[in-house]
Structures are given as structure tokens and as C-alpha cells.
TORKOL-4160 file (C-alpha; in steps of 0.2 Angstrom, whole numbers, padded with zeros to 4 digits, m for minus):
221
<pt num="1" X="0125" Y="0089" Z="0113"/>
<pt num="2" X="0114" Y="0085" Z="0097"/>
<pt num="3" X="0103" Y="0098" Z="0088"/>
<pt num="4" X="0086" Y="0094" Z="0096"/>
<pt num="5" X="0095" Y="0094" Z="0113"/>
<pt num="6" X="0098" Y="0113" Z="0110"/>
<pt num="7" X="0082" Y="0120" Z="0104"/>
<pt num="8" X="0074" Y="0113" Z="0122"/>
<pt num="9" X="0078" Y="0123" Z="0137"/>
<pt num="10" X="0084" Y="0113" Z="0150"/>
<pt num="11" X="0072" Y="0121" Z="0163"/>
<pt num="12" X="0058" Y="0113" Z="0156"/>
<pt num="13" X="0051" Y="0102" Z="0171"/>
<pt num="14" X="0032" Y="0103" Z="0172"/>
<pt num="15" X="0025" Y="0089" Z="0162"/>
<pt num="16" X="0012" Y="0098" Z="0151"/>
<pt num="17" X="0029" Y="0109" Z="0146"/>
<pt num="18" X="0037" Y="0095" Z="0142"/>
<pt num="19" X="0025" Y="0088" Z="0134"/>
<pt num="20" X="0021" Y="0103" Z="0122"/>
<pt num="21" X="0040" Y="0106" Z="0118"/>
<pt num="22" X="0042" Y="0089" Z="0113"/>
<pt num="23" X="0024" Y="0091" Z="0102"/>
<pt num="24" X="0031" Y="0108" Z="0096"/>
<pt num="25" X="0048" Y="0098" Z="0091"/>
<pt num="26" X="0038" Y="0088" Z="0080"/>
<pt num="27" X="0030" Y="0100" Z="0072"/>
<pt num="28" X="0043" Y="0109" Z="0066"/>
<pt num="29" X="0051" Y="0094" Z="0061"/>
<pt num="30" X="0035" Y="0086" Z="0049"/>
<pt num="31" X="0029" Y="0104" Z="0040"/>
<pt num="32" X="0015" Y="0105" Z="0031"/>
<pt num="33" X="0007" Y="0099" Z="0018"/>
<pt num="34" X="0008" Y="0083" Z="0029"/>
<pt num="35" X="0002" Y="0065" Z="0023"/>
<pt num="36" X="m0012" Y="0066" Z="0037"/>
<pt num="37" X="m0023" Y="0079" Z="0044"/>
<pt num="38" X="m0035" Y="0082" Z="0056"/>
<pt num="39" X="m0039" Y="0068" Z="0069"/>
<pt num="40" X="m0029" Y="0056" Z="0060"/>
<pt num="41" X="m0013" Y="0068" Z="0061"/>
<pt num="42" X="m0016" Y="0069" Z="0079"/>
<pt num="43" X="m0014" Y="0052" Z="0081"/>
<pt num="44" X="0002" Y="0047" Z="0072"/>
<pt num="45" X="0009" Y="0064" Z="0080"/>
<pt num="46" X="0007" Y="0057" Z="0097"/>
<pt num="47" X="0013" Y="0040" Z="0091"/>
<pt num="48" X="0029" Y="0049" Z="0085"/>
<pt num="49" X="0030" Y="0055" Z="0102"/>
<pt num="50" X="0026" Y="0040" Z="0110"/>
<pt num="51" X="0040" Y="0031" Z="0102"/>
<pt num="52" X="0051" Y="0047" Z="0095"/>
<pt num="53" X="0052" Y="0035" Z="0080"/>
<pt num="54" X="0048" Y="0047" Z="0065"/>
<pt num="55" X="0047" Y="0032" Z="0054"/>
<pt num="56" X="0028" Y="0031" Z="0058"/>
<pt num="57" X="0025" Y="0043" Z="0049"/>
<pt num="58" X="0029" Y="0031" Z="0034"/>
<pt num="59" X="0022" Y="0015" Z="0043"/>
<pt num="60" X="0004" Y="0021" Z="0050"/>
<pt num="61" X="m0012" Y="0014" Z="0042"/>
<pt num="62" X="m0030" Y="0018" Z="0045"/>
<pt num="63" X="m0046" Y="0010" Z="0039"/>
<pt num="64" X="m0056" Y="0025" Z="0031"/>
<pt num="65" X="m0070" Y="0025" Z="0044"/>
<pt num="66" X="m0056" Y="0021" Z="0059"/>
<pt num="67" X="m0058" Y="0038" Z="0066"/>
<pt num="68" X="m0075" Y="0041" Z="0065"/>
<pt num="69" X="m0080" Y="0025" Z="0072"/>
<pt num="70" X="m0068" Y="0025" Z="0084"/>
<pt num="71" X="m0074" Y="0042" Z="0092"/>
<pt num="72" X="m0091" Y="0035" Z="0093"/>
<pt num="73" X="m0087" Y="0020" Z="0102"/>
<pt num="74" X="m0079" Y="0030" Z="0112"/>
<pt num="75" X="m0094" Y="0043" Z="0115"/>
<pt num="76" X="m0105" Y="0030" Z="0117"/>
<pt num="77" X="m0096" Y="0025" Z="0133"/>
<pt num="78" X="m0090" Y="0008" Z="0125"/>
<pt num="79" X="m0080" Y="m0005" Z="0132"/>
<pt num="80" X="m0062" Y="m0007" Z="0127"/>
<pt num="81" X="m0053" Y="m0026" Z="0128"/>
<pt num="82" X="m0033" Y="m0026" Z="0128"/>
<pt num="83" X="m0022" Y="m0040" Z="0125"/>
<pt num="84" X="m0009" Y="m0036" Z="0139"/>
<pt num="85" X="m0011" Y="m0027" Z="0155"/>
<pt num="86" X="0004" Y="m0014" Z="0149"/>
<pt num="87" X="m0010" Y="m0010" Z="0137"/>
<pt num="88" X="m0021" Y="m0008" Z="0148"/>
<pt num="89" X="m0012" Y="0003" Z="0160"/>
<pt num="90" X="m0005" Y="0014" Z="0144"/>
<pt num="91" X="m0025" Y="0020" Z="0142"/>
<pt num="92" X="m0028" Y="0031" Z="0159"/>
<pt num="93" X="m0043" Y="0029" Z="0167"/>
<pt num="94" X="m0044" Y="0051" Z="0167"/>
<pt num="95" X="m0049" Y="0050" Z="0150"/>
<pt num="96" X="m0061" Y="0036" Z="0149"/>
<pt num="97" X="m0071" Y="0039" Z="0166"/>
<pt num="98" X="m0078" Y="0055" Z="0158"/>
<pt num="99" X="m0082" Y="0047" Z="0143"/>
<pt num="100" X="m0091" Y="0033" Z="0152"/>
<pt num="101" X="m0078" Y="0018" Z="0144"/>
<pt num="102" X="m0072" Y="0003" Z="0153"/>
<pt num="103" X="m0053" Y="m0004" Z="0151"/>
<pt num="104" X="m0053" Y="m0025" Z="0154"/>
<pt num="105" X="m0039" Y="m0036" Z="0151"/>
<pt num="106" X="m0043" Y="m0055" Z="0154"/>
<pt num="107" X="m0024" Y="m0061" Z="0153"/>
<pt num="108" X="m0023" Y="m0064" Z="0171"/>
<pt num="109" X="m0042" Y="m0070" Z="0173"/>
<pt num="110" X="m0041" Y="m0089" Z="0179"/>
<pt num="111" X="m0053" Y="m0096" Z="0166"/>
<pt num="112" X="m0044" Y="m0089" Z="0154"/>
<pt num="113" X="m0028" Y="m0095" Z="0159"/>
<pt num="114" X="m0037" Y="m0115" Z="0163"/>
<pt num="115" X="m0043" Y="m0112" Z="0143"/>
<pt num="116" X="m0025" Y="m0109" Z="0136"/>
<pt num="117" X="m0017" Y="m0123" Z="0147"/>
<pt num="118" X="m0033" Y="m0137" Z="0139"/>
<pt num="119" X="m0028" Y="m0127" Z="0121"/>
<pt num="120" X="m0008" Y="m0128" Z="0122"/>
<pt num="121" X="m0013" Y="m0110" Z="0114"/>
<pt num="122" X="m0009" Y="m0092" Z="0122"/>
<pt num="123" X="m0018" Y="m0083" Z="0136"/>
<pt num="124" X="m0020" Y="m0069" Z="0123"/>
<pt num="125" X="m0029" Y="m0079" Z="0111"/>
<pt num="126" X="m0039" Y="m0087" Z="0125"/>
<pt num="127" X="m0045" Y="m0072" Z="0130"/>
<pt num="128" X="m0050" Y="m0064" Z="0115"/>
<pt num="129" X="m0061" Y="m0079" Z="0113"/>
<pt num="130" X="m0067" Y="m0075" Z="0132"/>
<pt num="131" X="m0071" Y="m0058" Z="0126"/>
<pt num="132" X="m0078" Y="m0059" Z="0109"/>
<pt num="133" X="m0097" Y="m0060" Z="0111"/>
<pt num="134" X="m0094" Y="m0044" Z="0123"/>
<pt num="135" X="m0085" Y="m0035" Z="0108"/>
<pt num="136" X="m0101" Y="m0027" Z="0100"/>
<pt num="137" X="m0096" Y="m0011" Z="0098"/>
<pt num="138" X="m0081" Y="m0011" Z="0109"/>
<pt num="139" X="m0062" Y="m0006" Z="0105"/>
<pt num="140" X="m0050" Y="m0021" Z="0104"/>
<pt num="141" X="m0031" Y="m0013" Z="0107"/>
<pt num="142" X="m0017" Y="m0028" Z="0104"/>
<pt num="143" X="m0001" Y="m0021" Z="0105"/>
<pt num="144" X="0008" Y="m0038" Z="0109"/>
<pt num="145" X="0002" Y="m0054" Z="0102"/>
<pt num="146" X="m0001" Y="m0058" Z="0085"/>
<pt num="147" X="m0009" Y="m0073" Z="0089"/>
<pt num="148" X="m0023" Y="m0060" Z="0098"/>
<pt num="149" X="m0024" Y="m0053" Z="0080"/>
<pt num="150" X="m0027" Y="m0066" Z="0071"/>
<pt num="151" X="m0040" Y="m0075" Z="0083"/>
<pt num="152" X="m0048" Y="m0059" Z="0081"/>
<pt num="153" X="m0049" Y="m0060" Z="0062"/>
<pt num="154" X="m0056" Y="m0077" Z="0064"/>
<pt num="155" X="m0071" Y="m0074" Z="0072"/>
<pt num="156" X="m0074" Y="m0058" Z="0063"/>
<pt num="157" X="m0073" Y="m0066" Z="0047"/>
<pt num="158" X="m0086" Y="m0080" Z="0054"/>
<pt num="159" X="m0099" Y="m0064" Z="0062"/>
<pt num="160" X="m0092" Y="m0071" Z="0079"/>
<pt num="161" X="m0085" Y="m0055" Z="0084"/>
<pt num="162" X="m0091" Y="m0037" Z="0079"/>
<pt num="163" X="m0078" Y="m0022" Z="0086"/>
<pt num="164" X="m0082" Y="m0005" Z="0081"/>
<pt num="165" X="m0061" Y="m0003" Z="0081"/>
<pt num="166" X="m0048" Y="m0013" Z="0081"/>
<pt num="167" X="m0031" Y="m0006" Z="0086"/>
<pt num="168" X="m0019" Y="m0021" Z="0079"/>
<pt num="169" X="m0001" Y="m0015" Z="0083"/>
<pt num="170" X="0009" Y="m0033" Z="0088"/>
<pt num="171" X="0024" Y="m0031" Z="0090"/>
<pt num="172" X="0038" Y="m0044" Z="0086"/>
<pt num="173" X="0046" Y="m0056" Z="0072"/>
<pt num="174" X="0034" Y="m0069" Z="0072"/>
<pt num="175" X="0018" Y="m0067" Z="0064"/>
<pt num="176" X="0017" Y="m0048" Z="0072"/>
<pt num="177" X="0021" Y="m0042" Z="0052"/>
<pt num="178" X="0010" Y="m0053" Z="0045"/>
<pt num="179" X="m0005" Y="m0050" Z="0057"/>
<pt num="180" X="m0006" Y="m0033" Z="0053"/>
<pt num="181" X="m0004" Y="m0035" Z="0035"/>
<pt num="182" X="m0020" Y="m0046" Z="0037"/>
<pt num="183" X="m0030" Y="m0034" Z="0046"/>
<pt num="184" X="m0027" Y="m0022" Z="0032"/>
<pt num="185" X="m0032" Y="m0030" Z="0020"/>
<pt num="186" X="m0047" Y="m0036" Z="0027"/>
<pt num="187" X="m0062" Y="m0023" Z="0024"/>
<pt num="188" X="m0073" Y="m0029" Z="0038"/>
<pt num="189" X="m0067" Y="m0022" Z="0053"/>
<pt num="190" X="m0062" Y="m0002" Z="0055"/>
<pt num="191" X="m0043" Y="m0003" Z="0059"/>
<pt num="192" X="m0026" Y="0007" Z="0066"/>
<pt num="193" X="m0010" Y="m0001" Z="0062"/>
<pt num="194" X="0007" Y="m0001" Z="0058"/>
<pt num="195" X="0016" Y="m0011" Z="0044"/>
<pt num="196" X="0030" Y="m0021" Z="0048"/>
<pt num="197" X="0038" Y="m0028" Z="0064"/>
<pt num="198" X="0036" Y="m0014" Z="0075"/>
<pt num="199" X="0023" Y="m0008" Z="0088"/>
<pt num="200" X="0017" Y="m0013" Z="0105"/>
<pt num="201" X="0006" Y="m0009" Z="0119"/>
<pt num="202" X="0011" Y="0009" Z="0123"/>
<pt num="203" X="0010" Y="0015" Z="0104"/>
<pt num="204" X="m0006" Y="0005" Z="0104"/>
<pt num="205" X="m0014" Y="0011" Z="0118"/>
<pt num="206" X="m0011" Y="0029" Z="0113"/>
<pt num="207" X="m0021" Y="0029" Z="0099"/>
<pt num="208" X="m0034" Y="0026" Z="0111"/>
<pt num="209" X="m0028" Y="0040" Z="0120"/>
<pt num="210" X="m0029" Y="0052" Z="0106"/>
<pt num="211" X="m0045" Y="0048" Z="0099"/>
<pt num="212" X="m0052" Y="0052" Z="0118"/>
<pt num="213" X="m0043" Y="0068" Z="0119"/>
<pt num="214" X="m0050" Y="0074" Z="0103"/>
<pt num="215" X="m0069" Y="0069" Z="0110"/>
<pt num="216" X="m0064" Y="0077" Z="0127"/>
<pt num="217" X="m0058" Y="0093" Z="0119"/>
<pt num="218" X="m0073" Y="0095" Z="0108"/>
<pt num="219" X="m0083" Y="0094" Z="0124"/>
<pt num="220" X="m0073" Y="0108" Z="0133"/>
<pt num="221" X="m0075" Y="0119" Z="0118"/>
């Protein structure tokens, strides 16, 4: 039995107590003064939970205005584009339906699919160019292919594609590091990322999730 194991009381079964438990674990474990506050600590506090990888503590980057425009995208019932259907499923439909917000996926749609065979490209690319005059305002989550994030950067550097927030978290050995570095460095585009090889749909999309929460608790307030 290790250390964490003992301080969790085996009856814990009810998912908000597990959840809770495992929030309070982390807690204790990053003390103040921490390296993020407010929202933004919300966020990497659920991505640590999420991956129960404390590293992203040390690999989590945000864009100053990521929060604040991500909040009202979300508010303003926006829609959200991913680049998997993991993704999409990793961002439940009980937050968003309150908040007005659509979830759409295009890799399974059969124009996009026609579009990557003529290509000799990627569905995922494809589909972000399906979906990027429909971005206006919307929030792009890519927790899989590079080759999404740097399409995206593309047409944002050419005006063709306008996100309010862009959750770039591609995981992988190829390009996924240096996708990411590229969205940080850009100053266009609002952004939540993690530096280096790691990430994927289900850290992605809970960033999403956490930025919902935090509008939906406001509200109940």
C-alpha cells in the first residue's frame, strides 16, 4: 500500500466523494502560494486529476486573455469544434446544454473524409478546414493531431479562421511538441497548452469542462 492509498478511505464509492477526495489530495499535495490562482488553478487542478500527472503543474501554458475569452465563448452559447470524437465525448453535453454550446466533430463526416483521400492529408486537418469559416468565436479543442494545430495556425495567420480559444494539447512524438510551441508563440489567438510531448483529448477537453464549471457555478451562486 503506498502513502496516497492510506489517506483515502476505501469506503468511498459515490462519484462526487471520489472525486472530492481525489481534488482534496491534490490540494494538500500543491500548497499555496501556488503558480496559478483563480480560474486558471481550477483548470490545471483538474488537469492533474484528469491525468494524475503532477508534472502539469510545470508544463501548462495559457495565453493571458485564455480565461476570460474562453468563459465568454462559452456564455455566449458558442460552438465548440474537436478534432476527435474522444474529444468530443470528454466534453458532456450536462455542461454545455445549460450554457447553450454545441460540441461537433467532423472526423467521421463523409465530405471530409472525400477531402483527405483527394489531399493525401488527414481527416483532422481536412476538417478543420471544413470548420474554419464556422470558427468565429467558437472553441477549437485538439487533443490528438498536430497536423489540426498547425492547419489551424495557418489560416489564423491568413484571417481565415478567428477562434475565441484554442485548446492545442496534441499529443504524440511527431510535431505534437512542436505544434504547441507554435501556438505559444503566436499572439493571435487566445490559447491552453501544454509544452512538450504530452496531452490528448481527455486533458484537452477538460479544460473545457472547467471553464464551464466555473460559469455554471457563478450562476448558482
Amino acid at each position: 500500500m503506498n502513502e496516497h492509498s492510506k489517506t483515502v478511505p476505501v469506503d468511498i464509492v459515490a462519484p462526487m466523494d471520489i472525486e472530492n477526495a481525489s481534488m482534496g489530495i491534490i490540494e494538500s499535495e500543491i500548497p499555496e502560494p501556488r503558480p496559478f490562482q483563480g480560474i486558471e488553478w481550477q483548470i490545471v487542478r483538474r488537469m492533474i486529476h484528469t491525468s494524475a500527472d503532477f508534472e502539469m503543474l510545470d508544463l501548462v501554458r495559457f495565453h493571458p486573455d485564455a480565461v476570460s475569452a474562453g468563459q465568454r465563448a462559452l456564455a455566449s452559447g458558442c460552438r465548440i469544434f474537436t478534432d476527435t470524437e474522444m474529444a468530443r465525448c470528454a466534453i458532456p453535453m450536462r455542461r454545455m446544454k445549460p450554457l447553450g454550446c454545441t460540441v461537433t466533430c467532423l472526423m467521421n463526416d463523409p465530405e471530409v473524409a472525400k477531402q483527405a483521400k483527394r489531399d493525401g492529408t488527414t481527416r483532422a486537418l481536412a476538417a478543420v478546414n471544413k470548420s474554419a469559416p464556422d470558427m468565429d468565436g467558437a472553441i477549437v479543442v485538439i487533443g490528438n493531431a498536430p497536423t489540426a494545430l498547425l492547419r489551424l495556425l495557418e489560416l489564423a495567420a491568413q484571417g481565415k479562421a478567428t477562434p475565441a480559444l484554442v485548446v492545442g494539447m496534441p499529443v504524440g512524438f511527431v510535431n505534437a511538441a512542436e505544434s504547441k510551441a507554435l501556438l505559444a508563440a503566436q499572439h493571435t489567438l487566445p490559447y491552453v497548452t501544454i509544452a512538450g510531448r504530452k496531452g490528448g483529448s481527455p486533458l484537452a477537453g477538460c479544460v473545457v469542462n472547467a471553464l464551464a464549471e466555473s460559469i455554471l457555478t457563478e450562476r448558482r451562486s
